[in-house]
C-alpha positions in Angstrom: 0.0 0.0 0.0 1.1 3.2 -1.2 0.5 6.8 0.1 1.3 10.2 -0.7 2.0 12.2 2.4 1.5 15.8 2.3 4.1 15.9 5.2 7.3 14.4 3.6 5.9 15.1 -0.2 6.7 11.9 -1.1 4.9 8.3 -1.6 5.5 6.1 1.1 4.4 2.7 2.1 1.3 3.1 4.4 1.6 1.2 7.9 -1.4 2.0 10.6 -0.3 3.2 14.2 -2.3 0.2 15.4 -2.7 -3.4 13.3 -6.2 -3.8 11.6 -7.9 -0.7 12.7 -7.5 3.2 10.7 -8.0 6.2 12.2 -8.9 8.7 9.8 -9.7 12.6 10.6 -11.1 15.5 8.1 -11.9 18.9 8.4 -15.6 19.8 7.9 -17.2 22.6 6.6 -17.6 26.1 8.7 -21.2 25.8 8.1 -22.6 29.9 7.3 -23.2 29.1 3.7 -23.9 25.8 1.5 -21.5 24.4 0.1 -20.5 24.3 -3.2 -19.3 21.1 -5.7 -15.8 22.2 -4.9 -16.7 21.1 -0.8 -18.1 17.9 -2.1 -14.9 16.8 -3.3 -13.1 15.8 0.0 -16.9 14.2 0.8 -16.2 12.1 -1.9 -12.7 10.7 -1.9 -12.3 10.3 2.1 -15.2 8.5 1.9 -14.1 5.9 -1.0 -10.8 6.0 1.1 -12.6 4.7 3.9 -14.6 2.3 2.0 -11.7 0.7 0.2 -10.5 0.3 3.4 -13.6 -1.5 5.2 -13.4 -3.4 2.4 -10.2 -4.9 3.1 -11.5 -5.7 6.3 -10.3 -2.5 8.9 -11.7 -1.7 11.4 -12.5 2.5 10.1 -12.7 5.2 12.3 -13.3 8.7 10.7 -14.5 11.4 12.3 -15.2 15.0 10.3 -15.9 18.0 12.3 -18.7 21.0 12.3 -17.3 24.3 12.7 -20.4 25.9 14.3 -19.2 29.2 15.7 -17.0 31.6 13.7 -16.9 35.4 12.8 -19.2 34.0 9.1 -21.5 32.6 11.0 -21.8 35.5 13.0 -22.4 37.8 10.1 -24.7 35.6 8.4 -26.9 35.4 11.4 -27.1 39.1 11.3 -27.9 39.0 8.0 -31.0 36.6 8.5 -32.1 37.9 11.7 -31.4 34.8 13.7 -29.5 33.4 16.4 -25.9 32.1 15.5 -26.9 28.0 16.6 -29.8 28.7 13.7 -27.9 29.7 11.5 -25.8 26.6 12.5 -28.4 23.7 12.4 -29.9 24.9 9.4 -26.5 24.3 7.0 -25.4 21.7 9.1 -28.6 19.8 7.8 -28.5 20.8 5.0 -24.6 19.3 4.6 -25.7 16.2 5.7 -28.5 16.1 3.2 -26.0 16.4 0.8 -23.8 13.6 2.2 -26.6 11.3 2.0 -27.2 11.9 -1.8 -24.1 11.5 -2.1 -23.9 8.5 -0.7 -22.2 9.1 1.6 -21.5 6.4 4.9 -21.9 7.2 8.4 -19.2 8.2 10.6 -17.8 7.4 14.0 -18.5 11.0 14.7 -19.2 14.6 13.8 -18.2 16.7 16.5 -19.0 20.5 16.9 -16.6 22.7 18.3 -19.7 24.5 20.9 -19.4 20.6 22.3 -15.6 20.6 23.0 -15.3 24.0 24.4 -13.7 23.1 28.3 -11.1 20.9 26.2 -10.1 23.5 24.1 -9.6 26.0 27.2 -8.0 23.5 28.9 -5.6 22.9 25.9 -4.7 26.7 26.0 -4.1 26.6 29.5 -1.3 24.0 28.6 0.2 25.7 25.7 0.2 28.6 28.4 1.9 26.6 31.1 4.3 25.2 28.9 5.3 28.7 27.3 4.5 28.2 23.8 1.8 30.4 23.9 1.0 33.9 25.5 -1.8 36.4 26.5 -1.2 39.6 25.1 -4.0 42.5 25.7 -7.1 40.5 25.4 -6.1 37.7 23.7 -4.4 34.7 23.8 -1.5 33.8 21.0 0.7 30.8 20.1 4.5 31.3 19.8 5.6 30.5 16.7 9.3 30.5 17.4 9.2 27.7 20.4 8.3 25.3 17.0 11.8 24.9 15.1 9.7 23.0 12.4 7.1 25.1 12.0 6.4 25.1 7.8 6.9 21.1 7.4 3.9 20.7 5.9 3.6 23.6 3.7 7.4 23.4 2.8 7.7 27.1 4.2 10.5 28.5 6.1 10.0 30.4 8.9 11.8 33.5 7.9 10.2 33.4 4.5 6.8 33.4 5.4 5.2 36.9 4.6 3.0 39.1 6.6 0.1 40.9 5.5 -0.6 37.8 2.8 -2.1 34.8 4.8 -0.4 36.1 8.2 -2.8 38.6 10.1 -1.1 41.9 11.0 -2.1 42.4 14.6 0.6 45.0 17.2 -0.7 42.8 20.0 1.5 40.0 18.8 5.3 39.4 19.7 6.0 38.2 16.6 3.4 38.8 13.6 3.6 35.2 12.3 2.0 34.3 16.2 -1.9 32.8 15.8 -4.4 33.6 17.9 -5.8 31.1 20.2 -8.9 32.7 21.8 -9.9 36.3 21.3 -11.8 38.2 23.7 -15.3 39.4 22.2 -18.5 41.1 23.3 -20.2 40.6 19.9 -21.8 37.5 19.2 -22.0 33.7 21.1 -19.0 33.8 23.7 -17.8 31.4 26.9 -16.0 32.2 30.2 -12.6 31.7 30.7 -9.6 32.4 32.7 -8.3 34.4 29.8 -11.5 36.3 29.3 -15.1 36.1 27.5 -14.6 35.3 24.4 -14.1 32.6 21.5 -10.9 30.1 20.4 -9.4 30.2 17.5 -9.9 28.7 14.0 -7.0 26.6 14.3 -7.4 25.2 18.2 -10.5 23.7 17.4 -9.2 20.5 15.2 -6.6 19.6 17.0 -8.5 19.5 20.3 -10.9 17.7 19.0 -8.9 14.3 17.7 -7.0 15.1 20.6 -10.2 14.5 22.4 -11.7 11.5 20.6 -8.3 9.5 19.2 -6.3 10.1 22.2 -3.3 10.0 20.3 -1.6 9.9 16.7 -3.6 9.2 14.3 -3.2 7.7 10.3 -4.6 10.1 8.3 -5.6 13.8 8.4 -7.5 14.7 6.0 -8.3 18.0 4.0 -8.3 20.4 0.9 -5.1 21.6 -0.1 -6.1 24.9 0.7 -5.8 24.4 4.2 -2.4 23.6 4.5 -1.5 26.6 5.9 -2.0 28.3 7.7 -4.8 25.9 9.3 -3.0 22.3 9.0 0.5 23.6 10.1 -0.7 25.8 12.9 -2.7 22.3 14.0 1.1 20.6 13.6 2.5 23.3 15.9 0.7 23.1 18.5 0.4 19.0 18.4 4.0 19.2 18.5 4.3 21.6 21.6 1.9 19.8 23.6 2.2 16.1 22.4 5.4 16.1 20.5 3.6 14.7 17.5 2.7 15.8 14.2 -1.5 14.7 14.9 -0.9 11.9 11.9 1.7 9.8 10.0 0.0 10.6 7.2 -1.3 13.8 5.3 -3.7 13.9 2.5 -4.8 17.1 1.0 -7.5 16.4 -2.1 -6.7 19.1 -4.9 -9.6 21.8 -5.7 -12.9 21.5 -8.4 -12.2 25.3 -10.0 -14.6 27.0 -12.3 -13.8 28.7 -15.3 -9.9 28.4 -14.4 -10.4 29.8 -11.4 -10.7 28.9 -7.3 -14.3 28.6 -6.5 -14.9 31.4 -3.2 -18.2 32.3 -1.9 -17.0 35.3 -0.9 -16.6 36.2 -4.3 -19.6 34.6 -5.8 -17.4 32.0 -8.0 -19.3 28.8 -7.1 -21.3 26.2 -8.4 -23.4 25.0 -5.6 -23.8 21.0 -5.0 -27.5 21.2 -3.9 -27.9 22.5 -7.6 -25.6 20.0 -9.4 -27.4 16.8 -7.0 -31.2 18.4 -8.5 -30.0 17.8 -12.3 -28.0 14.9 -11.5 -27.6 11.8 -9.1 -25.3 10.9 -6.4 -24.0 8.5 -8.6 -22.8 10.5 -11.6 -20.9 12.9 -8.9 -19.3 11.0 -7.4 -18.1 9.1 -11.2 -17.2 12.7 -12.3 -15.4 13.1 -9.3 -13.6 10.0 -8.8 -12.6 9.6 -12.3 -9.8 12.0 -11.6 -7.1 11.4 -9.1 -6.9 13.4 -5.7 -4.3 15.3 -5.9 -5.3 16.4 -9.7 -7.0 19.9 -10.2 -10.7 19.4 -11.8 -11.9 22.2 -14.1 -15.6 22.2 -13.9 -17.6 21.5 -17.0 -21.2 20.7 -17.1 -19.6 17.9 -19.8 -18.3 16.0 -17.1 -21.6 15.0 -15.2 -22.6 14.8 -18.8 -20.0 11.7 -19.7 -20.9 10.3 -16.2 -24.5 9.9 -17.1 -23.6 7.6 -19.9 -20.8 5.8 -17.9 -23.1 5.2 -15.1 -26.3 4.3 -17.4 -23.5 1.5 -18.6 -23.0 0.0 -15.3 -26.1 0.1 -14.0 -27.2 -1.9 -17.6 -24.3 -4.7 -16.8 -25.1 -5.0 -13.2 -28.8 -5.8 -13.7 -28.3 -7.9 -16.3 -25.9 -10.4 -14.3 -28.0 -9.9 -11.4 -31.4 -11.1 -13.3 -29.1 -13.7 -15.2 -28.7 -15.2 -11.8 -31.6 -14.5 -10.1 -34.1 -15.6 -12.6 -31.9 -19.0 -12.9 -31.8 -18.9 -9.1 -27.9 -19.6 -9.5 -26.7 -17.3 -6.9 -23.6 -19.2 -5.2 -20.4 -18.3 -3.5 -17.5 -18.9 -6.0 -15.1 -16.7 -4.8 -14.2 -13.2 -6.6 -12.8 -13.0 -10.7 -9.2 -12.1 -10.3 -10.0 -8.1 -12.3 -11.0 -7.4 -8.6 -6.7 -7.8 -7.3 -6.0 -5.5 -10.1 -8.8 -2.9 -9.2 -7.7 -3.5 -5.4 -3.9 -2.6 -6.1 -4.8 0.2 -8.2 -7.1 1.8 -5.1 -3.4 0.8 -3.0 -1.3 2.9 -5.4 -2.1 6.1 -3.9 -5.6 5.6 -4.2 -5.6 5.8 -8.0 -9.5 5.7 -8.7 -9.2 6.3 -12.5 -7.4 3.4 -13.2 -9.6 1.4 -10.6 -12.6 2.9 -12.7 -11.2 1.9 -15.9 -10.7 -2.3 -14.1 -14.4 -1.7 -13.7 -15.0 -0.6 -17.3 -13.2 -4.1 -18.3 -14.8 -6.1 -16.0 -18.2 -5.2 -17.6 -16.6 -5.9 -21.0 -16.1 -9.6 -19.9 -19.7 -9.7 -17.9 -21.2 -8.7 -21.3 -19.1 -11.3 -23.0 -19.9 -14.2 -20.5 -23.2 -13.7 -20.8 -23.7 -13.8 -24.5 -21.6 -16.6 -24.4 -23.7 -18.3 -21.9 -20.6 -19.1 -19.3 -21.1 -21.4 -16.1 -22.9 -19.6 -13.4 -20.0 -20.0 -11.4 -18.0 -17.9 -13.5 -20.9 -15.2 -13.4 -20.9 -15.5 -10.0 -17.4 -14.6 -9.5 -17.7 -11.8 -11.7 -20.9 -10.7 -9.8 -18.2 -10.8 -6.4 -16.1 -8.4 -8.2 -18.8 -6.2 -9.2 -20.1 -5.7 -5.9 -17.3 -5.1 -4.5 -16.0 -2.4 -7.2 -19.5 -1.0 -6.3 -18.9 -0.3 -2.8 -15.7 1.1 -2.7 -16.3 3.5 -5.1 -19.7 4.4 -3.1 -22.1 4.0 -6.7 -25.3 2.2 -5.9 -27.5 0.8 -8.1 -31.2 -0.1 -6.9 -32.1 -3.8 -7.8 -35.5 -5.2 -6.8 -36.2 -8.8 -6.4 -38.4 -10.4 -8.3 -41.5 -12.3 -7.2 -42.6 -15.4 -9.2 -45.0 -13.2 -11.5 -42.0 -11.1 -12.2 -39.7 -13.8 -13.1 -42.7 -15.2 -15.2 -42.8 -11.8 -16.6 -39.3 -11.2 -17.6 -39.1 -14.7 -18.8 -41.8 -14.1 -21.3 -40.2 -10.6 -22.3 -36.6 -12.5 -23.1 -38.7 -14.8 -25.0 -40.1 -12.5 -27.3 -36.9 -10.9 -28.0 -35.5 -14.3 -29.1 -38.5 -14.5 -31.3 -37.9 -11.3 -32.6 -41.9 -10.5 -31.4 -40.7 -6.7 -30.6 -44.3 -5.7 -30.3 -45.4 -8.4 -27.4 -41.7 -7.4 -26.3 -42.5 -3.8 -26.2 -45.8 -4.3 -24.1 -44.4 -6.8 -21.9 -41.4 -4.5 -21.1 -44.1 -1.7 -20.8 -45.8 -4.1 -17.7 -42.4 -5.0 -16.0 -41.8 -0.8 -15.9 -45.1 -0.6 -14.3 -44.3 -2.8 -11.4 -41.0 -0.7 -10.9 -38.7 -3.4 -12.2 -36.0 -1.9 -14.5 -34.2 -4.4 -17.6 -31.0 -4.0 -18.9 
């Protein structure tokens, strides 16, 4: 199993801090807006990621986070007349709408920073005792200088990093690349604590958290490359001050979905929203459009794309029901193992989880199911292509609805296949017409 960690920017062999179990962490959405197709990209892949490996029989744990109180959310809730936790619940159900059409499996959790608040004042008051952090007016900051190796993970160097770009300008800090850790407010939802009323900072809240629920390193943090940095190295820095850790062995940053050649911002209008794209298309076909470029490969939106991925999936829906009704209507479901295309889709998904080639195994495998069924092979063969084609299924998260068939159905579909050997296309035609109606679909 191959990896590419963001961390040492190279491909490494994956190995899990503990033997058959992965622990897997990804930053969630700050949740003042919808989100657009670009924020349904990491939905996607982690989730195929953890699929693939359920599939190889882990033990997953992934947990993705809510930010639920920030200076947007604020503003929005302003803007709508309505308390901040509105504002709050409504997108967070509306993101996890959105997961669900997407297909999306349940995690272990989805914690909210407004649950983990005493941890995160607690973790401030040990970056305080230790002296990597300090409280300065009415805030508290983290000390950038007591981390030699701050900038591993976005390959920065300390004393090249600019301020005014990413790095807030701010006279109350002792060094302008310092980040705030909590910020005293009287505007909007706030807590006690021994620094003040106020709110943490952006980048206290993740690490906390898997702090919190892993207890310790863990395999995989996940994310979009644009939170590198500052968000994913400030999370390193202060992982490393308190736990002398780097929060995972392994870093994975998904690349963007840009529009017209450009990042996709809210802020700036530039998006195509996913709620949108899911009313004219499926689950399915997003996530084919999606997954049929690597990770770590930049996808410029076209409407084209969900366009190709209508056909692709109409094609393996089409296979799928046809080797499942093969089977079913000659009740010759058996286990026979799995056809041997599955190892090659398996070590493509283990090469740095390459889900174009993996789609393109699945492209062949339906190749040969059309072949062996033509060709009338032994149901044992079918059913080790059927193995395969479940299990391509799942890890790549597309679903296709099969119903079973009662005996008038099979009777039914047996008379339909019937006609079409006897060239009757007009009996065919009505009888096809009749299976429709009782919600059966044919290949």
């Amino acid at each position: 199993m191959k990896i590419y960690n963001s961390l040492t920017n190279q491909i490494e062999d994956f190995h899990p801090v503990k033997p058959q179990e992965i622990s897997i962490y990804v930053c969630g959405p700050t949740v003042y807006n919808d989100i657009h197709i670009g924020n349904a990209r990491p939905v996607v892949f982690f989730d195929t990621v953890a699929r693939f490996f359920k599939y190889l029989g882990y033990n997953v744990r992934m947990v993705s986070n809510f930010t639920d109180i920030d200076d947007k959310i604020i503003m929005r809730a302003k803007e709508l007349g309505i308390s901040e936790t509105e504002v709050a619940k409504h997108y967070i159900d509306e993101f996890l709408r959105i997961n669900n059409l997407l297909g999306a499996e349940p995690l272990l959790a989805r914690p909210r920073v407004t649950e983990y608040m005493e941890a995160i004042i607690n973790y401030i008051k040990v970056m305080l005792d230790k002296g990597v952090a300090y409280q300065s007016g009415t805030d508290v900051y983290f000390r950038i200088s007591s981390v030699p190796d701050y900038g591993l993970l976005s390959n920065q160097k300390m004393e090249d990093l600019e301020v005014g770009s990413r790095i807030e300008v701010d006279s109350a800090k002792e060094d302008p690349r310092d980040f705030v850790l909590w910020k005293q407010t009287d505007e909007g939802i706030m807590w006690d604590s021994p620094f003040g009323k106020g709110r943490p900072g952006w980048h206290t809240e993740c690490v906390v958290m898997i702090d919190s629920i892993f207890q310790g390193e863990i395999d995989i943090h996940g994310g979009g490359n644009d939170l590198k940095f500052p968000h994913h190295e400030n999370e390193i820095a202060q992982a490393l001050a308190v736990s002398n850790h780097t929060i995972a062995k392994y870093w994975v940053h998904n690349a963007r979905i840009d529009l017209s050649g450009e990042k996709m911002s809210k802020s700036l209008g530039n998006v195509v929203w996913a709620k949108d794209v899911l009313q004219k298309y499926s689950g399915n076909v997003v996530r084919l459009m999606i997954l049929n470029n690597h990770y770590r490969q930049t996808i410029l939106f076209k409407e084209e794309l969900l366009d190709r991925s209508v056909v692709e999936f109409d094609k393996i829906e089409r296979s799928f029901l046809s080797l499942y009704r093969t089977l079913e209507l000659n009740d010759a479901f058996e286990d026979a193992g799995v056809h041997p295309l599955m190892n090659e889709f398996l070590d493509y998904m283990a090469d740095d989880f390459s889900t174009p080639n993996a789609i393109t195994v699945l492209f062949q495998l339906i190749k040969e199911i059309n072949i062996a069924i033509r060709s009338q092979e032994s149901y044992y063969k079918l059913n080790q292509f059927f193995a395969a084609f479940q299990g391509m299924l799942y890890i790549l998260g597309l679903h296709v609805d099969v119903i079973p068939l009662s005996d008038t159905d099979k009777s039914l579909v047996r008379a339909w296949q019937g006609a079409r050997e006897m060239k009757d296309f007009q009996q065919a035609d009505l009888l096809r017409a009749e299976i429709a109606k009782r919600g059966i679909k044919l290949s």
